[in-house]
N, C-alpha and C positions, 0 to 999 in steps of 0.2 A: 504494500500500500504506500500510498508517496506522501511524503511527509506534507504538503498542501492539505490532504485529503485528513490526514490523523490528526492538525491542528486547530480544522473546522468542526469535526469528530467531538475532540476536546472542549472547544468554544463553546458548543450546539452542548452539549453536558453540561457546563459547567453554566452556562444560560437556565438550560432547564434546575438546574440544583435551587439555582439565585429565584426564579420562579415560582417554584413549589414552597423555599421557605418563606416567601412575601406575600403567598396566599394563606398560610396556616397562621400566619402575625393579622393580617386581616382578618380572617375567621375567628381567631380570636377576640380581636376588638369589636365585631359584630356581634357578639354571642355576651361578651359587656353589657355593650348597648343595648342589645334584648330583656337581658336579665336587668338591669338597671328600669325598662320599661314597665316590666312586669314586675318587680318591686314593690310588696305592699306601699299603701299611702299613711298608715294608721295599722292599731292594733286596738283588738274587742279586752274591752275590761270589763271581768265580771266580779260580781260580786262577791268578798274572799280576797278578790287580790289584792297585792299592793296600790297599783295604781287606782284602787276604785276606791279609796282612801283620800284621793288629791279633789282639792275644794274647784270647784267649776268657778270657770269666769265669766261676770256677767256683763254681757255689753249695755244695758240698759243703766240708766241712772237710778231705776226704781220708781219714774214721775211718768207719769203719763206723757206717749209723745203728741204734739198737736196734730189738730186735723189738717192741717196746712204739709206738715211731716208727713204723715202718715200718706197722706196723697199723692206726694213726689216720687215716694218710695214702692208705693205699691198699686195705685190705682190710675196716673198717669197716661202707664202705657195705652191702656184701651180706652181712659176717658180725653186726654188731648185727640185724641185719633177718631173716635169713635167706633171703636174696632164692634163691629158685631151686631151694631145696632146701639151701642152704648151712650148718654147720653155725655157730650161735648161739655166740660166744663165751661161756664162763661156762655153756653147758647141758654135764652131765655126759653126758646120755642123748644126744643129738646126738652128742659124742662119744666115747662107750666103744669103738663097733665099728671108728670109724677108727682109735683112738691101738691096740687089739691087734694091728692090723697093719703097724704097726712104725715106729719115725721117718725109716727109708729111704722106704719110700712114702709117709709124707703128705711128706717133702720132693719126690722124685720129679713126687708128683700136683701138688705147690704149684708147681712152678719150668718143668714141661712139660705142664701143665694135665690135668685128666680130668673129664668130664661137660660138666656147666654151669660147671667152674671154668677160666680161661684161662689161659693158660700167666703166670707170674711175676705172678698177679692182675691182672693190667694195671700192673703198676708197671713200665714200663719203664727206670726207671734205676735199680733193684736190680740189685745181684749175687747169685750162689746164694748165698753166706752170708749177705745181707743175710734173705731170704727162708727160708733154712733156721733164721734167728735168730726169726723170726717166727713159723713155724710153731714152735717151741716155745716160743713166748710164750705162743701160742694154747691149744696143749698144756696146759703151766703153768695158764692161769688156766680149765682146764675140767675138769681132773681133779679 
């Protein structure tokens, strides 16, 4: 064989060698990045354990938030818009025929839902007064 032929031979090996270890360091750092993906986020604490022992944090002040609050945060989305049929905060005609039928039922309708609307808007960490504060905020700025 001619030494041309045994040094291309060589090369073409020794390429493939360089090759195969750049793919398994790859593989590697994929298989990382998988495993770092699927990575719990959290761990369940039950009751018994140590950590079910540590004092929760509360985001709240403990005061009631306003209905002005309460509004931006949770009721917004579908009443600036009027997603679904919802009534437009600030249209009068949207809401005349609700506000005549009284602020028992629009609280009622706001806190155990009716229609399209879901029960507590979806805020789930209101209370009825948080929500009954809101619906006459809504009130308020539509009359």
């Amino acid at each position: 064989m001619s030494l041309v032929k045994k040094r291309i031979g060589l090369l073409l090996a020794a390429s493939l060698g360089l090759l195969s270890a750049l793919a398994v360091a790859q593989s590697s750092n994929v298989s990382k990045e998988i495993e770092n993906r699927l990575a719990p986020v959290g761990k369940v604490c039950m009751a018994g354990d140590d950590c079910a022992a540590a004092p929760v944090a509360s985001a709240s002040s403990g005061e009631p938030r306003s209905g002005e609050e309460i509004y931006g945060s949770a009721c917004a989305t579908c009443h600036d818009a009027g997603v679904s049929g919802a009534p437009m905060l600030g249209s009068v005609d949207d809401w005349a025929s609700r506000i005549e039928k009284g602020s028992e039922t629009l609280y009622d309708h706001a806190i155990n839902g009716f229609n399209a609307m879901p029960a507590m808007g979806l805020c789930s960490d209101c209370s009825d007064e948080e929500i009954q504060a809101t619906v006459d905020y809504m009130v308020e700025e539509s009359s």
